[in-house]
C-alpha positions, -999 to +999 in steps of 0.1 A: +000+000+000+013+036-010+024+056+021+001+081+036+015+106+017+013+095-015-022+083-012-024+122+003-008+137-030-029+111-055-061+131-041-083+155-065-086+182-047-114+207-054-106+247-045-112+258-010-144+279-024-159+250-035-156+230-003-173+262+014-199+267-009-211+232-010-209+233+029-229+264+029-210+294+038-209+328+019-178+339-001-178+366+022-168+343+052-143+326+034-103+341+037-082+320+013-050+306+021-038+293-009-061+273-030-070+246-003-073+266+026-093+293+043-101+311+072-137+313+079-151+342+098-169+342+130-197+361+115-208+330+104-219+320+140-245+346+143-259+342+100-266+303+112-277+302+148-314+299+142-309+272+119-314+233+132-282+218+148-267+182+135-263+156+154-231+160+173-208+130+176-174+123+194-149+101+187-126+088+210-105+054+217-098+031+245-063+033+257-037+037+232-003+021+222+027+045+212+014+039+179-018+052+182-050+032+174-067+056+147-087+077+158-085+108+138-089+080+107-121+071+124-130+106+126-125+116+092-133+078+082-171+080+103-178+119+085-169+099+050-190+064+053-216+090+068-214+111+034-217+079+016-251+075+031-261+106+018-257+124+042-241+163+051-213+161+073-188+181+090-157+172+106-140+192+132-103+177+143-075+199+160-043+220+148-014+192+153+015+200+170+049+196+155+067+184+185+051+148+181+053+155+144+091+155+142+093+131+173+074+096+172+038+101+167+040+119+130+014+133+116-025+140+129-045+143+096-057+108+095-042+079+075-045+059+043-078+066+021-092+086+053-073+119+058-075+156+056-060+168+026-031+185+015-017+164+045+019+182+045+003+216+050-020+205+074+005+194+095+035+217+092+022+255+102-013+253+082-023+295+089+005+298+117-023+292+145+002+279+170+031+304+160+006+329+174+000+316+202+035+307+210+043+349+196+016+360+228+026+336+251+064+347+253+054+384+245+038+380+277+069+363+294+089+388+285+071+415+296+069+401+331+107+396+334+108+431+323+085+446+342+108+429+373+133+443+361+130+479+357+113+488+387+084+462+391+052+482+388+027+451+392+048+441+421+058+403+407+074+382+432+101+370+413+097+333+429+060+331+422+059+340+386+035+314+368+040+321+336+065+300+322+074+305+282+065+279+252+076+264+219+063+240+191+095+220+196+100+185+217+132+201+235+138+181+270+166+204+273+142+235+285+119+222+308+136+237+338+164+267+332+170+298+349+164+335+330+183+364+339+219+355+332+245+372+324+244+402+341+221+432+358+210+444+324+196+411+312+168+406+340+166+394+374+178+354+376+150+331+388+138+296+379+114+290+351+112+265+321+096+256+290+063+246+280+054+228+246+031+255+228-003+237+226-001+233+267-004+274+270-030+286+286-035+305+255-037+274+233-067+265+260-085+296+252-085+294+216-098+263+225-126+270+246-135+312+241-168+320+218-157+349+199-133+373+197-147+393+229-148+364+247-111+350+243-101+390+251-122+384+282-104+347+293-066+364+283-073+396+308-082+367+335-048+347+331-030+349+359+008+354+358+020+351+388+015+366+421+031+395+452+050+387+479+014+388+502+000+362+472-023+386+452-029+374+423-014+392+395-036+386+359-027+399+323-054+427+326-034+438+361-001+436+338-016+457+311-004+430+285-037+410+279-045+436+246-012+435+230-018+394+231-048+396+220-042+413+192-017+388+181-044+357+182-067+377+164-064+358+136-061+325+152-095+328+165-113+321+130-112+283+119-094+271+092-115+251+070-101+226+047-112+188+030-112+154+034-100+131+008-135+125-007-148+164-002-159+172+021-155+199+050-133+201+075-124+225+101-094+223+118-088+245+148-068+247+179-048+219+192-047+217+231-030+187+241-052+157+257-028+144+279-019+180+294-050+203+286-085+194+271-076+178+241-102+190+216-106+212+185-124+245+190-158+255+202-161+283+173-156+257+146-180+233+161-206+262+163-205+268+125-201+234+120-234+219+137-255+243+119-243+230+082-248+195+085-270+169+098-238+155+117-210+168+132-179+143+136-154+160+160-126+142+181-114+141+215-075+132+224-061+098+234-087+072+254-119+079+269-110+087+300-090+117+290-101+134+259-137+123+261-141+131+298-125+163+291-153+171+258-180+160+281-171+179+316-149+209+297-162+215+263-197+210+265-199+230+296-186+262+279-202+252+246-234+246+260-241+219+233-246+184+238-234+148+219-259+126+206-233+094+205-198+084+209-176+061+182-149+043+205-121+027+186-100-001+194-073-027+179-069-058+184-032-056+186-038-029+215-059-051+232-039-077+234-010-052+244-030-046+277-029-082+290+009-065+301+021-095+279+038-076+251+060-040+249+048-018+218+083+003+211+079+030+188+107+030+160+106-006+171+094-042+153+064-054+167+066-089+190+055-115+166+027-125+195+005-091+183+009-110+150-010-141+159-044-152+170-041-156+207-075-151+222-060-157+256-040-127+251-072-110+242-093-117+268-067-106+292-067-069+277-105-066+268-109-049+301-092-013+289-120-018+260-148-024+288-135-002+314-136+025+284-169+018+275-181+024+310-163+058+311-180+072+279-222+050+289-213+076+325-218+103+304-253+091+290-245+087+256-245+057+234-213+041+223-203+025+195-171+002+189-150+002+156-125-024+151-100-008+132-087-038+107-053-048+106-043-075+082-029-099+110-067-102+124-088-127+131-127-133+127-121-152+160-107-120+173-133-100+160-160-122+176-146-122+210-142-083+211-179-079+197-194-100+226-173-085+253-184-044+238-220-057+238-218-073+271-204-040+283-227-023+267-220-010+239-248+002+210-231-015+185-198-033+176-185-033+141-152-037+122-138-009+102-118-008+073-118+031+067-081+031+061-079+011+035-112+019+016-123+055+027-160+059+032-170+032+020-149+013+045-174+025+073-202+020+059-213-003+092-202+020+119-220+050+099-252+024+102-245+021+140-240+054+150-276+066+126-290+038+149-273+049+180-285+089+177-319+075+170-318+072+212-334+092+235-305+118+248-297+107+279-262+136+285-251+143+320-220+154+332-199+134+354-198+159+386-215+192+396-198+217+390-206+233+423-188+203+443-158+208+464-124+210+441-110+175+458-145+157+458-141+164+417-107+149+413-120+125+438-147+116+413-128+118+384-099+093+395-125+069+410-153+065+382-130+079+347-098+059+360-106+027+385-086+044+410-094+033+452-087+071+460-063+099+454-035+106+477-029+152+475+006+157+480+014+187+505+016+207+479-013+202+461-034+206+494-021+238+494-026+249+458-062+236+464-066+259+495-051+292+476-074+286+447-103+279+466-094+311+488-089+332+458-127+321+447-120+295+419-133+263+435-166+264+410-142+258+378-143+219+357-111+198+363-084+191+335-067+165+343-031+160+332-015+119+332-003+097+311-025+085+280-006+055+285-028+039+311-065+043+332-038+050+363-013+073+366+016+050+354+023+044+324+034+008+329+001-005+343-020-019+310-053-032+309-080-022+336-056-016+365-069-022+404-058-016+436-040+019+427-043+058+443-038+081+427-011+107+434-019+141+428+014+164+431+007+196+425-027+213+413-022+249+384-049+273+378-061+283+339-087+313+355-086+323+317-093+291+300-118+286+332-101+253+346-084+234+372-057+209+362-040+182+388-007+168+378-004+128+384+026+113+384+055+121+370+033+140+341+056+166+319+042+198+303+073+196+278+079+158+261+109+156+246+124+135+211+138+103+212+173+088+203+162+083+164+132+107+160+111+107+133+128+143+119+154+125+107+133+113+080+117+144+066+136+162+037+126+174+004+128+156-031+137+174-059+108+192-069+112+212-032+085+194-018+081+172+016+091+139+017+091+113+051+060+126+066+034+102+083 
């Protein structure tokens, strides 16, 4: 089969104005960017709010290997088999980072016959979305250090500044340095570090504001650090909130683009799921679910992170509610979570993920049951798509299909989206008509009103399998200055592994018998959350000993080559 790529270049591709019109937006809210891109303007919220919403769907996974287990295929793959039914979809996905890019995820615009298209620009700078943020974010950085410097007018202490600075790079090498070297007239020297880009607070905003007004609202509400008596010091306070602003000003409209049999996609904002809420924009999906009579979006990693985040985050501030979920799964994952075999990225796999081994199986089908669970808490109906690999087994297929409707599950069916586009769905585009045909059943998983530990409390126990959650002095303390300071009523954002339900990475399957450690608790007043650190949990990944930049160059025509 041709590499993603290729099958990515092979593509007709129709112009940007024709993927718009056919959507239906106006010329007038399309800004080309090039001939297969375009921002779309936010004027387009208020021309289509009286018209009837889609159904809104959300695609997530159970827990993935290193390799990922396709679900922004499925995503793309569910809006295709959907448009082979006849029907109008959009699709809504994030802005990829290129850390994992150039590290050992690659790309984010799908795979094989189900991607976003061109596939190179989506997922090296597309409109320059995350250069702006990043361009704010240190703006703002420096102006603090600055501001310390030359006479301190907001009154910083210099050891409580929270506003570290950010870039689109996997660079281990930052996450903790100290500023101010070299000198009196280069700054005051303190700690700080590095942040990948898509884990600002600003990235979360993009994320998660309604309009411009409202994203200059949530950036004046950031708070940067905070006096020597522990006032809280915000970006409105430093007179620097405007002057960011103005530089995601742009970044706030969606950039709309196609999938590889036509039809719309908006791709916008790319919080990470692991760190912040992991989900494309809320402006996007609110042009979005007024064009179609489905909306496809996707939530990052497994269920219990992404999803919980779109259900408890998203469609808080959103105010809109999913009508199903698509939950996707491999067999070769499964099996993987019986804690019998190590998925290495760059790596062979074992043989045994090769072979029918339904023992093997049935030991990891409890990450697929324990994920169901997480997304039926919510009160929507779930669906299950095998994704097909060649190496499977009816067998296989029949023993995951009885233990998903066992636990559950709507509907299980196998996929083959990546090798045959929309047509390769065509079952799980049956399922998840059926599936919406429910009564809506949405809750959220926690008031939002409850105390800021009984949340996490709630979280760890239900989302994760956890016995209880074990605050670290520290984090009992963040927890008391936050609730002092009046921000106990805020939605949690969990940050731990993807790797895992727990908080360790090594633990597969449907781990028991586990706490979960919370070491420290940060405050996003502007993006309006909470978010615990578990674990070990970074803010700042960094690239392996053979990353996957080491592939990417350009043939002789000047164009990319070695992306996937």
């Amino acid at each position: 089969m041709k590499s993603d790529l290729e099958i990515a270049r092979a593509a007709s591709l129709q112009p940007i104005e024709a993927i718009g019109e056919a959507a239906g937006l106006l010329p007038s809210e399309l800004e080309p960017h090039g001939r297969h891109i375009a921002k779309v303007s936010l004027s387009a919220i208020e021309r289509l709010k009286d018209k009837p919403k889609g159904k809104y769907i959300v695609v997530s996974a159970i827990t993935p290997t290193p390799l990922g287990e396709g679900k922004t295929v499925h995503t793309v793959g569910l809006s295709l088999a959907l448009h082979q039914l006849g029907r109008r979809v959009v699709t809504c996905i994030r802005q990829p980072s290129m850390g994992p890019l150039f590290g050992i995820k690659g790309g984010a615009a799908g795979g094989g016959y189900s991607q976003v298209v061109p596939m190179d620009l989506f997922n090296l700078h597309l409109t320059g979305d995350i250069h702006a943020v990043q361009a704010a974010h240190n703006l703002v950085a420096a102006h603090i250090d600055t501001s310390i410097l030359l006479g301190n007018r907001f009154g910083f202490d210099p050891e409580q500044v929270a506003w570290r600075r950010v870039t689109d790079t996997n660079d281990r090498a930052l996450r903790e340095i100290i500023v101010g070297l070299g000198g009196s007239k280069n700054g005051v020297p303190r700690r700080s570090g590095f942040d990948i880009t898509v884990a600002s607070e600003f990235m979360a905003i993009l994320g998660l504001a309604t309009g411009i007004k409202d994203m200059r609202r949530r950036v004046g509400q950031v708070i940067l650090g905070y006096t020597p008596e522990g006032k809280a010091i915000t970006a409105e306070d430093a007179r620097c909130a405007g002057a960011a602003t103005v530089i995601m000003s742009e970044a706030i409209k969606p950039s709309l683009m196609q999938t590889m049999e036509g039809t719309p996609c908006f791709v916008h904002a790319g919080p990470f799921a692991n760190i912040a809420h992991g989900n494309s924009s809320i402006v996007a999906d609110q042009i979005g679910i007024h064009l179609g009579e489905y909306l496809v979006t996707e939530a990052g990693f497994g269920a219990d992170i992404g999803a919980e985040k779109f259900f408890n985050i998203k469609c808080r501030a959103s105010g809109l509610t999913p009508d199903a979920a698509l939950l996707v799964c491999t067999v070769r994952a499964l099996k993987m979570h019986s804690g019998r075999f190590k998925i290495v990225p760059g790596k062979p796999l074992d043989p045994g993920l090769l072979i029918e081994d339904l023992d093997a199986l049935d030991a990891g089908i409890p990450n697929l049951e324990a994920q169901i669970a997480n997304l039926k808490a919510h009160g929507v109906p779930v669906v299950v798509a095998i994704n097909r690999f060649p190496t499977d087994t009816d067998k296989e297929y029949d023993a995951i299909r009885k233990a998903a409707m066992a636990a559950g599950a709507h509907a299980c069916e196998v996929s083959e989206v990546f090798t045959g586009g929309g047509k390769g769905g065509r079952a799980i585009a049956e399922a998840i008509e059926s599936a919406c045909a429910q009564p809506a059943k949405f809750r959220h998983l926690y008031e939002i009103d409850a105390p800021v530990r009984e949340k996490i409390e709630t979280i760890a126990k239900t989302m994760y399998g956890a016995d209880g959650v074990d605050f670290s002095d520290e984090a009992a303390a963040d927890i008391a200055r936050y609730e002092a300071l009046g921000f106990s009523k805020l939605p949690i954002c969990m940050a731990k592994t993807h790797l895992s339900l727990s908080h360790d990475p090594a633990l597969k399957g449907r781990p028991k018998g586990f706490r979960l450690p919370v070491r420290t608790v940060r405050l996003a007043a502007g993006a309006g959350f909470l978010y615990p650190l578990c674990g070990t949990m970074m803010t700042m990944p960094g690239l392996g000993s053979s990353p996957g930049l080491e592939q990417v160059d350009i043939d002789d025509e000047g164009r990319p080559v070695g992306l996937f």
